[in-house]
Phi, psi and omega in degrees: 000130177281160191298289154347281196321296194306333187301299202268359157236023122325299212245354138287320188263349150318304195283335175306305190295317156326288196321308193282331205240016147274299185326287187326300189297240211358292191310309173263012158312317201091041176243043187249054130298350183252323149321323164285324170312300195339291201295000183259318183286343178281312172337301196281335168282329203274013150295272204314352158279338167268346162278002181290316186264055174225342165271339183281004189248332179255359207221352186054225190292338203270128176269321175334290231260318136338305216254334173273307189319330179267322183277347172308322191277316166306345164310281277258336213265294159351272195348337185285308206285328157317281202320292186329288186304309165311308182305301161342279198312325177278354230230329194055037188265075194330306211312301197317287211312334170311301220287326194292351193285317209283342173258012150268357177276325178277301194300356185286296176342289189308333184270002185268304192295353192253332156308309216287320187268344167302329213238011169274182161254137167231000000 
């Protein structure tokens, strides 16, 4: 794993752990439907940190070849979840459509943040 690779996925397991210690705090706040967002936006980094380590396992040594297998999944793994959010919306179902907003908005995070690091010098 390069040095990029180690940063970001880093910087998933920062956000899995916020996430799960908002989650807690929600819960004994007593907010927890709001507690449950949490744990649905830690759900959505902790994908994509087992495909960061499913690209280091099929893809080896080639960082090229890492970084397109990671940006496919950042397309290809949404997709679902749009759909999912149309179907609500039409359904008028507010709650689904909260949650699919909240794991396409983590998925933007994640994909602003996995460019941002790509594009440093390290």
């Amino acid at each position: 794993m390069n040095e990029k690779q180690k940063k970001f996925e880093s910087y998933l397991d920062e956000q899995i752990a916020a996430c799960k210690k908002r989650s807690e705090l929600l819960v004994e706040d007593g907010r927890k439907d709001e507690g449950n967002f949490e744990k649905v936006r830690a759900n959505v980094y902790e994908i994509f940190k087992t495909v960061l380590s499913v690209a280091e396992k099929l893809c080896g040594k080639d960082d090229l070849a890492k970084k397109k297998f990671f940006l496919q999944r950042l397309e290809q793994i949404p997709m679902s979840w749009t759909a999912s959010y149309d179907k609500s919306k039409t359904n008028g179902d507010v709650e689904k459509m909260h949650i699919e907003t909240i794991k396409l908005d983590t998925i933007e995070e994640i994909k602003n943040m996995f460019m941002q690091i790509e594009e440093e010098a390290i």
